[in-house]
CHARMM-style PDB file with segment names, atoms N, HN, CA, C and O in Angstrom:
ATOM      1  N   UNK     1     -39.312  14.343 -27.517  1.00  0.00      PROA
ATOM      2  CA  UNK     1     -39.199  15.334 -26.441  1.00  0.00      PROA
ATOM      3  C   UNK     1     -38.727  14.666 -25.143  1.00  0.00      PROA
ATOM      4  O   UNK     1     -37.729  15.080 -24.552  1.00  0.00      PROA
ATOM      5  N   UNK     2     -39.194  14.000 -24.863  1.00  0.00      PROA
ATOM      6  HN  UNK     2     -40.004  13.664 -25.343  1.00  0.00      PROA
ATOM      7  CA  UNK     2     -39.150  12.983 -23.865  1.00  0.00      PROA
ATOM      8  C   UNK     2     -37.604  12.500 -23.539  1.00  0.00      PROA
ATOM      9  O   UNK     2     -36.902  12.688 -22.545  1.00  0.00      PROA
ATOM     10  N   UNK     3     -37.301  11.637 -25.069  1.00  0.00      PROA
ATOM     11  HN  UNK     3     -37.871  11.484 -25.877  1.00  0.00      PROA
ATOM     12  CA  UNK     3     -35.556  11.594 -25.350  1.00  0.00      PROA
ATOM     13  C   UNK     3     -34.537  12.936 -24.703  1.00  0.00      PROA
ATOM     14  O   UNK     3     -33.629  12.882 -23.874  1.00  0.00      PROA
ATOM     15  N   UNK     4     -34.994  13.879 -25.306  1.00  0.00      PROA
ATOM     16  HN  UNK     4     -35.732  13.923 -25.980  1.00  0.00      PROA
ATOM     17  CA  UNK     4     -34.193  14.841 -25.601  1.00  0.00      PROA
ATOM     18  C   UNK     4     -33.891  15.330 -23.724  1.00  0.00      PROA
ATOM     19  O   UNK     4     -32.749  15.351 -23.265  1.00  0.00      PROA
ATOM     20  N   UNK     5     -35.051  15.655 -22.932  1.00  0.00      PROA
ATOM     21  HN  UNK     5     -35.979  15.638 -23.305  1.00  0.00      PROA
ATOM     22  CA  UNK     5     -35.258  15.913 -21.814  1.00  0.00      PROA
ATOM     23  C   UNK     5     -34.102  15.122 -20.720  1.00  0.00      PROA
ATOM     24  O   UNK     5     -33.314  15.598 -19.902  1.00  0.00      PROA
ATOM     25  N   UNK     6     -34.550  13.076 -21.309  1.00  0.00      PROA
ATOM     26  HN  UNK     6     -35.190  12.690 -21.974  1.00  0.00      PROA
ATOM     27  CA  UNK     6     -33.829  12.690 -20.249  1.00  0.00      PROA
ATOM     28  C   UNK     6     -32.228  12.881 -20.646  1.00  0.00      PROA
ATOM     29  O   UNK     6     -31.391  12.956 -19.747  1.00  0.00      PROA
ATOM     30  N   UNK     7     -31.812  12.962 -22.187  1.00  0.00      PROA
ATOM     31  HN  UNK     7     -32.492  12.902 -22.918  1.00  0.00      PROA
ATOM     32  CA  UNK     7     -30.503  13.404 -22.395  1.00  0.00      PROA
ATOM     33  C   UNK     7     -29.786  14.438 -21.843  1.00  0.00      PROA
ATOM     34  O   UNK     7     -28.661  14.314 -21.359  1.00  0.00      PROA
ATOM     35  N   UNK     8     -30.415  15.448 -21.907  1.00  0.00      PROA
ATOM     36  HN  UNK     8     -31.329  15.548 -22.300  1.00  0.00      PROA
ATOM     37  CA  UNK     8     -30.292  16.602 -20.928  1.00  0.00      PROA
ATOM     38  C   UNK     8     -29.770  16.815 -19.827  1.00  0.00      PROA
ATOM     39  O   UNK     8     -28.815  17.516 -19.494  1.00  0.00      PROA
ATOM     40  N   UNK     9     -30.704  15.928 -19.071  1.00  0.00      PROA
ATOM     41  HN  UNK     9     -31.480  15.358 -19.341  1.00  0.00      PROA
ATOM     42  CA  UNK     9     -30.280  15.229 -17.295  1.00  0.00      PROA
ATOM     43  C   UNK     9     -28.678  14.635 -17.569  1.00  0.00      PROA
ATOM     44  O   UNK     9     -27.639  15.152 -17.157  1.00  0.00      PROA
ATOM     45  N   UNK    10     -28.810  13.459 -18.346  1.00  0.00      PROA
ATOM     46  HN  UNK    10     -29.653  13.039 -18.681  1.00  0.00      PROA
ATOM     47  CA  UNK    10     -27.942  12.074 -18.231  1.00  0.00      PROA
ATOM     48  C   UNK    10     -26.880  13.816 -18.541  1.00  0.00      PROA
ATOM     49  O   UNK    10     -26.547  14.429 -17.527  1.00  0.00      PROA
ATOM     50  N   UNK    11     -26.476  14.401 -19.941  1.00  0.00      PROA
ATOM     51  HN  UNK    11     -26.747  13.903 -20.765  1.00  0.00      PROA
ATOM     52  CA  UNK    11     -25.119  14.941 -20.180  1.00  0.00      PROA
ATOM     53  C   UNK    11     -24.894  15.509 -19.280  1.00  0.00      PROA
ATOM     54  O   UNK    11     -23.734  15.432 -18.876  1.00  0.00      PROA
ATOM     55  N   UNK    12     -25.899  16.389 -18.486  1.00  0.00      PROA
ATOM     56  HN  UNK    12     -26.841  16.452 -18.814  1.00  0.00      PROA
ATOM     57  CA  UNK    12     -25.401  17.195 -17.168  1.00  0.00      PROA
ATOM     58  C   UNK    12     -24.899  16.662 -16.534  1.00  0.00      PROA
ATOM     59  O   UNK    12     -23.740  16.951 -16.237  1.00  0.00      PROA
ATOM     60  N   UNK    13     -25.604  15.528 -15.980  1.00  0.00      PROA
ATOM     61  HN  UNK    13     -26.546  15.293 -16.222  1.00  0.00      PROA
ATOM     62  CA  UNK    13     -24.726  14.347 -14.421  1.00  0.00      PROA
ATOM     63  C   UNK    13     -23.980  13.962 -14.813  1.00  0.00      PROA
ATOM     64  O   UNK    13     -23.283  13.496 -13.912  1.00  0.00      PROA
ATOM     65  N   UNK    14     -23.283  13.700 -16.355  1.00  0.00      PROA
ATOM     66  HN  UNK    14     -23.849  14.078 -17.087  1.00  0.00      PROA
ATOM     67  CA  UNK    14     -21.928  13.035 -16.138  1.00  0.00      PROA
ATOM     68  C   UNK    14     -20.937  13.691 -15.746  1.00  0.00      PROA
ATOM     69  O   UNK    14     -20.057  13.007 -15.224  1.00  0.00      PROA
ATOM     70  N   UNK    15     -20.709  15.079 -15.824  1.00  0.00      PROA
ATOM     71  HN  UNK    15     -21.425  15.635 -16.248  1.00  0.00      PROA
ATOM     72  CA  UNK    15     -19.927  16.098 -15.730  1.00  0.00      PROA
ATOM     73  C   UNK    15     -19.577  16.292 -13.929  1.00  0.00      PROA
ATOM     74  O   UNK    15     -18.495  16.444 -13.361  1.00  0.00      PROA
ATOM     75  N   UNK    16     -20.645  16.229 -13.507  1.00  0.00      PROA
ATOM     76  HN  UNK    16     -21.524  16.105 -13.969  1.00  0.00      PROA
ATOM     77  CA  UNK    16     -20.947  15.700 -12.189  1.00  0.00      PROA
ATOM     78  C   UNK    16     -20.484  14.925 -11.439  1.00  0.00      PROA
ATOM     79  O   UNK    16     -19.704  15.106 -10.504  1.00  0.00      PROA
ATOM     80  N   UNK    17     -21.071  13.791 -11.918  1.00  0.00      PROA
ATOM     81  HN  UNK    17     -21.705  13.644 -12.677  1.00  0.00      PROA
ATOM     82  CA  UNK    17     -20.742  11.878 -11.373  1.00  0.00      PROA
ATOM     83  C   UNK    17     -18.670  12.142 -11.525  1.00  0.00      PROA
ATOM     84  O   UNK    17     -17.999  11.539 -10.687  1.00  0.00      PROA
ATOM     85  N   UNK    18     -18.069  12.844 -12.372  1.00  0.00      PROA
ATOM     86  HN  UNK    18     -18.615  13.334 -13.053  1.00  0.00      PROA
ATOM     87  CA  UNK    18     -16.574  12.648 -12.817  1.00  0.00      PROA
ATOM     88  C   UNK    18     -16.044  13.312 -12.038  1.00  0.00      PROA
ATOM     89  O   UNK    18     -14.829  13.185 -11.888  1.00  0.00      PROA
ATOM     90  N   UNK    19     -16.738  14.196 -11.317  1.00  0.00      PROA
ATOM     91  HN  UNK    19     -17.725  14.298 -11.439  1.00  0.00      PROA
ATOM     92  CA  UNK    19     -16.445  15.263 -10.851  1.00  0.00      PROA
ATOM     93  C   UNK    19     -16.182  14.687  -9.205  1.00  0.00      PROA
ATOM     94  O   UNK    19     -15.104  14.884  -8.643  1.00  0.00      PROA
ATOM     95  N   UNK    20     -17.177  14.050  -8.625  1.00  0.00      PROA
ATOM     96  HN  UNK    20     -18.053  13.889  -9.080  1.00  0.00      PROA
ATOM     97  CA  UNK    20     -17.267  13.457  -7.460  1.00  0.00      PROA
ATOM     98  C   UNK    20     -16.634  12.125  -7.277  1.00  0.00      PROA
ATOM     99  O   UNK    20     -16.387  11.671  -6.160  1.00  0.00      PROA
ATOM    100  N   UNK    21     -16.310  11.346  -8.675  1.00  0.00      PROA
ATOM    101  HN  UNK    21     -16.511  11.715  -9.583  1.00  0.00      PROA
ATOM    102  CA  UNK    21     -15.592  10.624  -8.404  1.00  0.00      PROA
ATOM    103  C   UNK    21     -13.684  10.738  -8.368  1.00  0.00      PROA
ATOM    104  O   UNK    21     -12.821  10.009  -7.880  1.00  0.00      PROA
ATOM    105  N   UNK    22     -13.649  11.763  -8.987  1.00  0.00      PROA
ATOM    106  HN  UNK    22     -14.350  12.355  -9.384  1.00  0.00      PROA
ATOM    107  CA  UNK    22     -12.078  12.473  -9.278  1.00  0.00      PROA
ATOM    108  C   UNK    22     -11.922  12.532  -8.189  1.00  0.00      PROA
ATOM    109  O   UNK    22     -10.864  12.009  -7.841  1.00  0.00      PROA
ATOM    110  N   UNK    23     -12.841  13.189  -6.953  1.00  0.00      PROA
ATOM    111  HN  UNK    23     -13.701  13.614  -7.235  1.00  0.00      PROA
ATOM    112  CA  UNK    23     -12.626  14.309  -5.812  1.00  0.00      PROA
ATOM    113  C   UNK    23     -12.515  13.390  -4.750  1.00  0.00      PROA
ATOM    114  O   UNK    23     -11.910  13.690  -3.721  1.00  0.00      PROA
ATOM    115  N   UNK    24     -13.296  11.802  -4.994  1.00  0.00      PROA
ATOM    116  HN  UNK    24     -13.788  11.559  -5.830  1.00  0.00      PROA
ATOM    117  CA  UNK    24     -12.922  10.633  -3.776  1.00  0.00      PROA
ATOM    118  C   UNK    24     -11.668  10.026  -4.518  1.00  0.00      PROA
ATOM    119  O   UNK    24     -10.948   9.549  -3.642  1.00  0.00      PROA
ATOM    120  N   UNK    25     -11.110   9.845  -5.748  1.00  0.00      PROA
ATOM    121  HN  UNK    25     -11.696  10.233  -6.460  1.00  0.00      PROA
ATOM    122  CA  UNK    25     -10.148   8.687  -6.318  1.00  0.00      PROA
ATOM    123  C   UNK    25      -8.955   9.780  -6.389  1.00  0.00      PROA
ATOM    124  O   UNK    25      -7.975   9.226  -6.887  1.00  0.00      PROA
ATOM    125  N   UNK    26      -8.688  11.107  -6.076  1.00  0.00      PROA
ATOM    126  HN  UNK    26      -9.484  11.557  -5.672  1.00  0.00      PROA
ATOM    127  CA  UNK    26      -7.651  11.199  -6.237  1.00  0.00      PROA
ATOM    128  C   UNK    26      -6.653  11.551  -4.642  1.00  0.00      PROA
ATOM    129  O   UNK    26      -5.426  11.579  -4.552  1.00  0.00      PROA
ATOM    130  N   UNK    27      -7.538  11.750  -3.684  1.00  0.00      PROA
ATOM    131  HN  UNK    27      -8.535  11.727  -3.758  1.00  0.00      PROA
ATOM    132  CA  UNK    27      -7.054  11.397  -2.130  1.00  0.00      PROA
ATOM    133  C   UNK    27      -6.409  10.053  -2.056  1.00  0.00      PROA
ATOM    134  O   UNK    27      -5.350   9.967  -1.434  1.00  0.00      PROA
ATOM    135  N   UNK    28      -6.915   9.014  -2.610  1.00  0.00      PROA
ATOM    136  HN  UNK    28      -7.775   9.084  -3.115  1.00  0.00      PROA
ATOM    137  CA  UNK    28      -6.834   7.562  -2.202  1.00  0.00      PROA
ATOM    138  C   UNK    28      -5.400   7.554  -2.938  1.00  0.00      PROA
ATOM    139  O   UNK    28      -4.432   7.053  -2.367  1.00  0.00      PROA
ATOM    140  N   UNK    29      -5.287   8.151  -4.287  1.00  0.00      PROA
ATOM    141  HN  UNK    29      -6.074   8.558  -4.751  1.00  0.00      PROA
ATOM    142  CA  UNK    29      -3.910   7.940  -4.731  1.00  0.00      PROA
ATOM    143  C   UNK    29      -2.952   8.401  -4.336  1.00  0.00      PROA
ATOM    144  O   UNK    29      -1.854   7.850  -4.416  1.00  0.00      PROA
ATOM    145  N   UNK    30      -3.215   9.779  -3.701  1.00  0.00      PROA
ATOM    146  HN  UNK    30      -4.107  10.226  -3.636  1.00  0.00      PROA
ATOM    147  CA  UNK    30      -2.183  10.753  -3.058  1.00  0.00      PROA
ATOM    148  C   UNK    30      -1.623   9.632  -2.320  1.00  0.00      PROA
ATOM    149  O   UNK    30      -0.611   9.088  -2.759  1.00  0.00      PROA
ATOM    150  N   UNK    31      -2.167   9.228  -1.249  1.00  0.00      PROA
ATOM    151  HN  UNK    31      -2.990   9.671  -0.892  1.00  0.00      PROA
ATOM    152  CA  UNK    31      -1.683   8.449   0.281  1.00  0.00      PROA
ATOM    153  C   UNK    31      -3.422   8.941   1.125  1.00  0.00      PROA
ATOM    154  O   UNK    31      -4.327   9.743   0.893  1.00  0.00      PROA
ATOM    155  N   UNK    32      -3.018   7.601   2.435  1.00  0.00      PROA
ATOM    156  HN  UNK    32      -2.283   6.950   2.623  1.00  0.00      PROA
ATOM    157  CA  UNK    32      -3.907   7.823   3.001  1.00  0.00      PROA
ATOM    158  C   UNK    32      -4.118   8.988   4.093  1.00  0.00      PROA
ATOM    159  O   UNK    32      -5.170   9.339   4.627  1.00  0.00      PROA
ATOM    160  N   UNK    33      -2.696   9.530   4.284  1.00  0.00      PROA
ATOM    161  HN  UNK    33      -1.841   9.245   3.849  1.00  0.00      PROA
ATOM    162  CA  UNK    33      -2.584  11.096   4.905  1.00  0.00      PROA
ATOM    163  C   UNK    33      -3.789  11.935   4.514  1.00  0.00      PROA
ATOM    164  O   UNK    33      -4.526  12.536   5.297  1.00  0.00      PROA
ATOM    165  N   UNK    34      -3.911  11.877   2.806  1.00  0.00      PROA
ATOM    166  HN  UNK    34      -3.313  11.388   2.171  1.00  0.00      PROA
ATOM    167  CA  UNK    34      -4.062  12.764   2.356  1.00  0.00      PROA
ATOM    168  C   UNK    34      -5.731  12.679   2.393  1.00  0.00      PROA
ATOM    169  O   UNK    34      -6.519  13.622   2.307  1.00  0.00      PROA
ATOM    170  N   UNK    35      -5.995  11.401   2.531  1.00  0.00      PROA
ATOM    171  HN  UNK    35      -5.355  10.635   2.601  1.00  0.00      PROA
ATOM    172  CA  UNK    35      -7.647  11.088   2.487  1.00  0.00      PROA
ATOM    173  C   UNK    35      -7.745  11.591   4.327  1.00  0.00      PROA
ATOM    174  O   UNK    35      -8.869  11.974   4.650  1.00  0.00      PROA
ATOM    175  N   UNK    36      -7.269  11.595   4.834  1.00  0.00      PROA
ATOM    176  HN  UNK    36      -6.355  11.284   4.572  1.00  0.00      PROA
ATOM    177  CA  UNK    36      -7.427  11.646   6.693  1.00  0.00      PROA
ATOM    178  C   UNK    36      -7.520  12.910   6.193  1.00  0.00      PROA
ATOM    179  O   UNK    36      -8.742  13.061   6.186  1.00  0.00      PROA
ATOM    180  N   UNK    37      -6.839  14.374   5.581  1.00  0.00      PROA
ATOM    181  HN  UNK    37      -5.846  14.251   5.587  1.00  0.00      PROA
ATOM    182  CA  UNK    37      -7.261  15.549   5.624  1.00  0.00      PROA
ATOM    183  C   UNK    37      -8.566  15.974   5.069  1.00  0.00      PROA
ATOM    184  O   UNK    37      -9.044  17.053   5.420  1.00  0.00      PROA
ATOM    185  N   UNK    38      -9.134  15.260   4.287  1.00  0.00      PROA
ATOM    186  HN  UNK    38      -8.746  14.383   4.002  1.00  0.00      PROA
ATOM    187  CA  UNK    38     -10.581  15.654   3.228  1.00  0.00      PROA
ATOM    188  C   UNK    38     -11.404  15.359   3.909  1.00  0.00      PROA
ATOM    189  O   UNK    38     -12.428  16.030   3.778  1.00  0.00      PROA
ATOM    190  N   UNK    39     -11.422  14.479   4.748  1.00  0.00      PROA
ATOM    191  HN  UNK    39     -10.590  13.934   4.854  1.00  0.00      PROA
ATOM    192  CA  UNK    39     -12.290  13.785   5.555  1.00  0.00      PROA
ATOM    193  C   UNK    39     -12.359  14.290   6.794  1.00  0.00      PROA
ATOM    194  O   UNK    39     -13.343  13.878   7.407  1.00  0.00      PROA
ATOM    195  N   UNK    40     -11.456  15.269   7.574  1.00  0.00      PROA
ATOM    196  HN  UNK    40     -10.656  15.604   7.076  1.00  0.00      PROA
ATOM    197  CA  UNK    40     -11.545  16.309   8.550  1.00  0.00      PROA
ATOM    198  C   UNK    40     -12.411  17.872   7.773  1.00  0.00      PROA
ATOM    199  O   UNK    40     -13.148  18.774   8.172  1.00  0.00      PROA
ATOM    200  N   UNK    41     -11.887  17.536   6.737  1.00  0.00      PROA
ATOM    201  HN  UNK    41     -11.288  16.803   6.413  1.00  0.00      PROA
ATOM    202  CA  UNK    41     -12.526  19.348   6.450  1.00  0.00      PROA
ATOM    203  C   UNK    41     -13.899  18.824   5.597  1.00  0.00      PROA
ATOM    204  O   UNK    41     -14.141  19.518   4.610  1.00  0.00      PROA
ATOM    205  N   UNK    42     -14.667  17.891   5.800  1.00  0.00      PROA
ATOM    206  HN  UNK    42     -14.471  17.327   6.602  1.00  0.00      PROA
ATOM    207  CA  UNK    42     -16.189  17.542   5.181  1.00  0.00      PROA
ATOM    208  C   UNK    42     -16.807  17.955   6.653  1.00  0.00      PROA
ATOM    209  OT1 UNK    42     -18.021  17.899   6.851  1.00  0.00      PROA
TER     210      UNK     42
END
């Protein structure tokens, strides 16, 4: 039970964690223009 619970967590957050890292790594590739706009509208 225990297993199953923290699996649960971990499959949810990865979906997550990819999610937030896509959303910082794909500004940086655009150009840095493009990171100066994401970083005005946070």
């Amino acid at each position: 039970m225990i297993f199953s619970g923290h699996f649960l967590i971990i499959s949810s957050a990865i979906p997550v964690l990819a999610f937030l890292i896509s959303g910082v790594l794909s500004p940086i590739t655009k150009g840095p223009e493009k990171l100066f706009l994401v970083m005005n509208q946070v």
